[in-house]
DSSP file (Angstrom, degrees, kcal/mol; ACC not computed):
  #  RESIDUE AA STRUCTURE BP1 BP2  ACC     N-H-->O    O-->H-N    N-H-->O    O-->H-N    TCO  KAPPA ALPHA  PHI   PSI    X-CA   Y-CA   Z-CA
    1    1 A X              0   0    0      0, 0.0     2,-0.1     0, 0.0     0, 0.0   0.000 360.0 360.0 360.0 139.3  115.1   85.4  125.5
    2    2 A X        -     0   0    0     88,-0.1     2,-0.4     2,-0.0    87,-0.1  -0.392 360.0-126.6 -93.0-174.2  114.2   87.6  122.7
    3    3 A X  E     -A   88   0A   0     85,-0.5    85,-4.2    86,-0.2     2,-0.7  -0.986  28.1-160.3-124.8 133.1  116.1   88.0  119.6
    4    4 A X  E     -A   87   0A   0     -2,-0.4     2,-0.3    83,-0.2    83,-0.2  -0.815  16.0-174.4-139.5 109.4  117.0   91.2  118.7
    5    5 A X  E     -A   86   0A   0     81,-1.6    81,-1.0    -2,-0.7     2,-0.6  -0.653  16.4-142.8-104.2 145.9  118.1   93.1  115.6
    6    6 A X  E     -A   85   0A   0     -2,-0.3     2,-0.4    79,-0.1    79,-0.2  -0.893  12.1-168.9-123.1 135.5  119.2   96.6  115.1
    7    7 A X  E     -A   84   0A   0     77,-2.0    77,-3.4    -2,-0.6     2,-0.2  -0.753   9.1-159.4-146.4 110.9  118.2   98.5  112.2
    8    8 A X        -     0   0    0     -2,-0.4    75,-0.2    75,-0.2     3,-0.2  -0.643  26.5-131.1 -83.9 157.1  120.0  102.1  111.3
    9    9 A X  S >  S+     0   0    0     73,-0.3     3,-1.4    -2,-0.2    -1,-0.2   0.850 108.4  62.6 -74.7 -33.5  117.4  104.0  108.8
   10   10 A X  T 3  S+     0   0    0      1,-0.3    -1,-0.2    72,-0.2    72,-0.0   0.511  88.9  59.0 -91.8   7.8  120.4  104.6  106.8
   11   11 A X  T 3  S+     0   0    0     -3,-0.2     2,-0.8     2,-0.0    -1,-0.3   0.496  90.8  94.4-104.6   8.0  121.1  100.9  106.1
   12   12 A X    <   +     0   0    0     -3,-1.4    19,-0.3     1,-0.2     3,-0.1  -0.684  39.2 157.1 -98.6 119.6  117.4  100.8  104.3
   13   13 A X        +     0   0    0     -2,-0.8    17,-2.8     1,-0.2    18,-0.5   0.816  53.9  11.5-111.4 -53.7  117.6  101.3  100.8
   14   14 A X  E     -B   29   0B   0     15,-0.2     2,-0.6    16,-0.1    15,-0.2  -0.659  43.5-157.8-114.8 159.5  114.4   99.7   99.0
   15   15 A X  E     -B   28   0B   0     13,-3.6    13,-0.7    -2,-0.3     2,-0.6  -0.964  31.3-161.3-127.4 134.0  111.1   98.3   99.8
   16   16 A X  E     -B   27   0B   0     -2,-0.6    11,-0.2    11,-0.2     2,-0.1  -0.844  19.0-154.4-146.2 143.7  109.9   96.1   97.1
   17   17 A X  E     -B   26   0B   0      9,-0.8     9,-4.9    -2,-0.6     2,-0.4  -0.505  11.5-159.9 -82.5 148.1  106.7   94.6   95.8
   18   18 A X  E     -B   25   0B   0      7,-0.2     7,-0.2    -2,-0.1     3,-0.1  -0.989  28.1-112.9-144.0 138.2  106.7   91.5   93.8
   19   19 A X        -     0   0    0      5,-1.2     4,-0.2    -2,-0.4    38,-0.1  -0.194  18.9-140.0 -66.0 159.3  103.8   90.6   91.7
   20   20 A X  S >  S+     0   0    0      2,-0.1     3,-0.6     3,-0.1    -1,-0.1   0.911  98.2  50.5 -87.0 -58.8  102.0   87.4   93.3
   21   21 A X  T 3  S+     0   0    0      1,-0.2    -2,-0.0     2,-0.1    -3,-0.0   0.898 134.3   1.9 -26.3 -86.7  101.4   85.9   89.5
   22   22 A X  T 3  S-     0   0    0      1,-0.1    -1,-0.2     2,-0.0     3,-0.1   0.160  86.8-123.5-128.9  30.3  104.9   86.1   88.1
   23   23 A X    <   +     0   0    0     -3,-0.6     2,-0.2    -4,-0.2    -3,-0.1   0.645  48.8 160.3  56.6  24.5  107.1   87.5   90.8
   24   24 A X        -     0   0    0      1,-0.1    -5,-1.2     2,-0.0     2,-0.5  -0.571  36.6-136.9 -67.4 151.8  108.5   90.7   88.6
   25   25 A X  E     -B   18   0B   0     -7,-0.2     2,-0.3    -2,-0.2    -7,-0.2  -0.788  20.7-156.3-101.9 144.2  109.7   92.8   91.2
   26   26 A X  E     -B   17   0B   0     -9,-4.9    -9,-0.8    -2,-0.5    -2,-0.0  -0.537   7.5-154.8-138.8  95.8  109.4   96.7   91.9
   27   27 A X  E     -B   16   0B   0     -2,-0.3     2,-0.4   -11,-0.2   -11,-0.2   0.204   7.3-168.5 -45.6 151.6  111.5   98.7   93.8
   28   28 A X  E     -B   15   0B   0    -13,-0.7   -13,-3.6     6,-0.0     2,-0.8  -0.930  34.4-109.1-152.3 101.3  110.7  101.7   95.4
   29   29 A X  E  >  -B   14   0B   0     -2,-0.4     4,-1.5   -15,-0.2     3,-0.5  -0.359  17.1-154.9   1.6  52.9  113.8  104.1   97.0
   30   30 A X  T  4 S+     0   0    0    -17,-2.8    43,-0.3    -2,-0.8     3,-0.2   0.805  98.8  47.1 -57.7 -49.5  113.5  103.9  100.8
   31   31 A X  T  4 S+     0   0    0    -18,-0.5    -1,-0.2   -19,-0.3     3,-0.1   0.789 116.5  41.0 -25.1 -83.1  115.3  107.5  100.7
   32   32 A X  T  4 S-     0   0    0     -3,-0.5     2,-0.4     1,-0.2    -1,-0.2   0.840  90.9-157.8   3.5 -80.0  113.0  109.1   97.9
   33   33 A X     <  -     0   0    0     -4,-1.5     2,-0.7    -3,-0.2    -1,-0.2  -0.858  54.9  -7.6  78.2-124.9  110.0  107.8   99.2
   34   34 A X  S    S-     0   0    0     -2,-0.4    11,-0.5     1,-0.1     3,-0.1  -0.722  76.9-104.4-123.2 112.2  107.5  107.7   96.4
   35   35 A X        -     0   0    0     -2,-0.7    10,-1.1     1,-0.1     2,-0.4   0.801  46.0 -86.5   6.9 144.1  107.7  109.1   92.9
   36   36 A X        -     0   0    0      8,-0.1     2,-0.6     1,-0.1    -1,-0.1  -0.493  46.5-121.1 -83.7 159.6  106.2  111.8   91.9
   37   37 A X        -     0   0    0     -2,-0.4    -1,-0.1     6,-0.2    -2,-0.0  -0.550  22.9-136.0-106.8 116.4  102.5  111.1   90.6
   38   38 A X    >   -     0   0    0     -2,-0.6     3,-1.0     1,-0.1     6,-0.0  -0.212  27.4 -95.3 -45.2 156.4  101.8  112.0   87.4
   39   39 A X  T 3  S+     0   0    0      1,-0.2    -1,-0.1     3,-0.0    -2,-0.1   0.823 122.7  49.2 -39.3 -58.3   98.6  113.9   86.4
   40   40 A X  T 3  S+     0   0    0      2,-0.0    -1,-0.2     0, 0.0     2,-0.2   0.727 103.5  82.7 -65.1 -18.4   96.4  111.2   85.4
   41   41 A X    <   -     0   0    0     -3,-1.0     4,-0.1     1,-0.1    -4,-0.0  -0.612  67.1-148.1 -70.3 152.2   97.4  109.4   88.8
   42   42 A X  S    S-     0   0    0      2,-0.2    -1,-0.1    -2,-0.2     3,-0.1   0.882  74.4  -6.5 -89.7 -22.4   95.8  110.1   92.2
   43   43 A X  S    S-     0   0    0      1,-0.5     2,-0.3     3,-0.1    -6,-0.2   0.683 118.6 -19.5-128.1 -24.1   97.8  109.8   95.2
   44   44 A X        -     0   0    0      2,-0.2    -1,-0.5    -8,-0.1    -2,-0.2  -0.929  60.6 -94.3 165.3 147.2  101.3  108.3   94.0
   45   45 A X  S    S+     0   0    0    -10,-1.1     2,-0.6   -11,-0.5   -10,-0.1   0.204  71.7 123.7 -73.8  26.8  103.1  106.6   91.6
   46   46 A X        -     0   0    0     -2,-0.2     2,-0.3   -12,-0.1    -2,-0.2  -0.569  68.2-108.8 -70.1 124.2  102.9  103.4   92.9
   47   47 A X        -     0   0    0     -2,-0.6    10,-0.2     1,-0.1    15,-0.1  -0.354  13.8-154.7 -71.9 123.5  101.5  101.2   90.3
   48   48 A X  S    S+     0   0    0     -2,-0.3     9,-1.9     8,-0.1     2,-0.3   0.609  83.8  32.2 -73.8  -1.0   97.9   99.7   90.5
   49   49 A X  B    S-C   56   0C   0      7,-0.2     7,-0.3   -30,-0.0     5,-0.1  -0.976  91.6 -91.1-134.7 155.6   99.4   96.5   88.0
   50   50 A X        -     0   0    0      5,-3.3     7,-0.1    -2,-0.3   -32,-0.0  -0.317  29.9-147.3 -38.9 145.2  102.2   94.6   87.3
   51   51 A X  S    S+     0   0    0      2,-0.1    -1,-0.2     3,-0.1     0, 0.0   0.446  97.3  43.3-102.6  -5.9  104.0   96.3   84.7
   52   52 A X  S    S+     0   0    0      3,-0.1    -2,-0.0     1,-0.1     0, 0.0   0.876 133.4  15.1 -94.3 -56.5  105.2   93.0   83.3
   53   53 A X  S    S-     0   0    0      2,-0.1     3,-0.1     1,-0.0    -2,-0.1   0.253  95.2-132.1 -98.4  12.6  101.8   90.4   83.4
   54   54 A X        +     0   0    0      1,-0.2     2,-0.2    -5,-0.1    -3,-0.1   0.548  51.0 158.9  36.5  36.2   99.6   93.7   83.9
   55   55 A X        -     0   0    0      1,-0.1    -5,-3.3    -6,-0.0     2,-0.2  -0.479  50.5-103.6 -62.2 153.9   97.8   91.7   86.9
   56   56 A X  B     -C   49   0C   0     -7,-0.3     2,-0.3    -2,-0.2    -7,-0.2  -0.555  36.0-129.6 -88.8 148.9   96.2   94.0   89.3
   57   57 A X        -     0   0    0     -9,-1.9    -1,-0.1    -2,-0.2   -38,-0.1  -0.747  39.2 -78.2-105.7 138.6   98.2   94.4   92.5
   58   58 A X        -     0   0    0     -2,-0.3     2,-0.4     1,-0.2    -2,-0.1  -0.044  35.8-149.5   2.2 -82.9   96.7   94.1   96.1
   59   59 A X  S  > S+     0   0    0      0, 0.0     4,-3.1     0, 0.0    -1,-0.2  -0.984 105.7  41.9-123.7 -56.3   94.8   97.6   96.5
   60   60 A X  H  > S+     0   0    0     -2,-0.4     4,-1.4     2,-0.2     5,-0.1   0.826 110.8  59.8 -84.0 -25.4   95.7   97.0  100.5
   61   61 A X  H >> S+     0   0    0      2,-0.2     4,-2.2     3,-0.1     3,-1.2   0.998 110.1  41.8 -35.8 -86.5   99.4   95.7   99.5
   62   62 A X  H 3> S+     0   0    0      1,-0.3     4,-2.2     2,-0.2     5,-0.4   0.785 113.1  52.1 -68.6 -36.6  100.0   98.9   98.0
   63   63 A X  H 3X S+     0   0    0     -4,-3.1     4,-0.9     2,-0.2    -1,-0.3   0.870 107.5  48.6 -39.3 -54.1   98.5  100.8  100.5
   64   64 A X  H <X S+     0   0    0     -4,-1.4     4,-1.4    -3,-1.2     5,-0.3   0.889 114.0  52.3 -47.7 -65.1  100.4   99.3  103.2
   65   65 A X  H >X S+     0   0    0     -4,-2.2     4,-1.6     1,-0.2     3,-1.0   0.878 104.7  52.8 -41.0 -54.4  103.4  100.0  101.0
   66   66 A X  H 3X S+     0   0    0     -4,-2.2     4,-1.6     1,-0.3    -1,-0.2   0.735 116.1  42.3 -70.6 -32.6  102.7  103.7  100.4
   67   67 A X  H 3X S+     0   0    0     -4,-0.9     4,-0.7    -5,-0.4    -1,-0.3   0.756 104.9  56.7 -93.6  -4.9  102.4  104.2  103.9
   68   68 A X  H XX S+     0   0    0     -4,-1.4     3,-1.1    -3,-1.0     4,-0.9   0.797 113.7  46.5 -89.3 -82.3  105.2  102.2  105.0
   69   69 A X  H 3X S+     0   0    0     -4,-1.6     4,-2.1    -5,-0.3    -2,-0.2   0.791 113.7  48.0 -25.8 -55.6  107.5  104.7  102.4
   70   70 A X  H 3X S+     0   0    0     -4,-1.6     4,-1.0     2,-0.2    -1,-0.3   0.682 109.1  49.1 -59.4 -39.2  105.9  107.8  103.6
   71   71 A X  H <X S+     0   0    0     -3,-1.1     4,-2.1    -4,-0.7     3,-0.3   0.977 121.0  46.2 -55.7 -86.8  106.5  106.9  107.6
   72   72 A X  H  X S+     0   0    0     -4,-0.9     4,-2.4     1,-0.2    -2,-0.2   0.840 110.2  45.4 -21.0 -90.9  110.1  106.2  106.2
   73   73 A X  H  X S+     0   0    0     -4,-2.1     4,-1.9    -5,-0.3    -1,-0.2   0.768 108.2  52.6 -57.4 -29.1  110.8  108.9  104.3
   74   74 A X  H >X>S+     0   0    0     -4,-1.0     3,-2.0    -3,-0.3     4,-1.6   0.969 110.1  61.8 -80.0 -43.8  109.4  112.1  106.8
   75   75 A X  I >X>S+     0   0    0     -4,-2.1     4,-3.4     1,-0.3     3,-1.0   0.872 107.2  36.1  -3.7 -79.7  111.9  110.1  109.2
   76   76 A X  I 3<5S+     0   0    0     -4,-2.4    -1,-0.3     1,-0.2    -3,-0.2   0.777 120.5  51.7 -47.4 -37.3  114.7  110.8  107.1
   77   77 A X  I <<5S+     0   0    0     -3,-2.0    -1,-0.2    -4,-1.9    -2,-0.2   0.673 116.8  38.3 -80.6 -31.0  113.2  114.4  106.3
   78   78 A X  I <<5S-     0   0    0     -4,-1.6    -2,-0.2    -3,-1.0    -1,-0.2   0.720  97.6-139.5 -98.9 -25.5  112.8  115.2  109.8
   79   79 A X  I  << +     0   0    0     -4,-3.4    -3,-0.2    -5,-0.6     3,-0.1   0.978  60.2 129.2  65.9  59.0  116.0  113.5  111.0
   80   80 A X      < +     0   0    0     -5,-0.7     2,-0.5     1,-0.2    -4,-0.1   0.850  58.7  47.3 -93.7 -59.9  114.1  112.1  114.3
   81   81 A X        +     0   0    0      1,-0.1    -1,-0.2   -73,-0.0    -2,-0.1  -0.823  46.2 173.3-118.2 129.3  114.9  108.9  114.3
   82   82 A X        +     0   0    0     -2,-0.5     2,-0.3     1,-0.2   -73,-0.3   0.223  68.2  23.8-106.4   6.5  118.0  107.2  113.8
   83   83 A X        -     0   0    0    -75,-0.2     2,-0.4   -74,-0.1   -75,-0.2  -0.927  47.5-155.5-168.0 144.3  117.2  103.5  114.5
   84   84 A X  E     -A    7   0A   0    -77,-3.4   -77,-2.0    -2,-0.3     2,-0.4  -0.932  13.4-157.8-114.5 153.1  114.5  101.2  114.5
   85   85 A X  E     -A    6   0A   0     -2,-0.4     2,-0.7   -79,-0.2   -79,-0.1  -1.000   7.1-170.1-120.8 118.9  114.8   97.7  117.0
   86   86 A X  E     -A    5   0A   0    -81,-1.0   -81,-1.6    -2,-0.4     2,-0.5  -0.986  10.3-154.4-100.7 131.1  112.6   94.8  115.8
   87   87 A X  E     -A    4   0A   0     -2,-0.7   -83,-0.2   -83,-0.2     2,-0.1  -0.735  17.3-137.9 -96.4 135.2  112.6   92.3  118.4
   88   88 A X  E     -A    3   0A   0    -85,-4.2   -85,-0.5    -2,-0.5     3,-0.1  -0.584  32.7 -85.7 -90.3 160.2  111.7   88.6  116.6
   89   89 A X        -     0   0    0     -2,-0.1     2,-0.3   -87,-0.1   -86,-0.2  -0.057  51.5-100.6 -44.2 156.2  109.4   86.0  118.1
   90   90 A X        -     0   0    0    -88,-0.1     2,-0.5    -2,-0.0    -1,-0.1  -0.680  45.6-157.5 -87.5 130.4  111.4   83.5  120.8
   91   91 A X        -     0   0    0     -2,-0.3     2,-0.1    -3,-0.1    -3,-0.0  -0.946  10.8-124.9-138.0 140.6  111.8   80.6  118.4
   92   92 A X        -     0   0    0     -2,-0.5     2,-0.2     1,-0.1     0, 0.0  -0.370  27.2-118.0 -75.2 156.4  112.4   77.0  120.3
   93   93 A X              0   0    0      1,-0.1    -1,-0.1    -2,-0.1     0, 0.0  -0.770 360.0 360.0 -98.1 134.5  115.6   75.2  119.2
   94   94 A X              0   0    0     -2,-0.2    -1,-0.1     0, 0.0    -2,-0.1   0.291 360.0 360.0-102.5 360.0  115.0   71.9  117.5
């Protein structure tokens, strides 16, 4: 038997990254998607450091992120989908 959650898009409000170093967190708008990118950025205003300990953040973390936000947000734009189902792993009872 699986375990089974169901997930409206409208009950997702943020996705957020947390620095590995010193765990500041940064929220990102599921709704939104992602800021708009200033000039001197290229693709989006996701940041390439911690803004607090100005370690550099995953390059394939943020990626992952940017596309997970983008996915999201034409959802919302396009008004296709109205649920997601993740089904969990079986997990044996101790």
């Amino acid at each position: 038997m699986r375990k089974q959650i169901l997930l409206s898009l409208d009950d997702l409000e943020q996705l957020v990254l947390a620095c590995a170093d010193c765990e500041t967190e940064i929220a990102f708008d599921i709704q939104r998607g992602l800021p708009e990118a200033k000039p001197i950025q290229k693709l989006s205003a996701m940041p390439g450091e911690c803004p607090v300990c100005s370690q550099t953040l995953d390059a394939s973390v943020r990626e992952g992120a940017e596309a997970i936000l983008r996915t999201i947000k034409s959802l919302y734009d396009a008004d296709r989908a109205n649920r997601i189902i993740f089904r969990l792993k079986h997990q044996a009872e101790t």
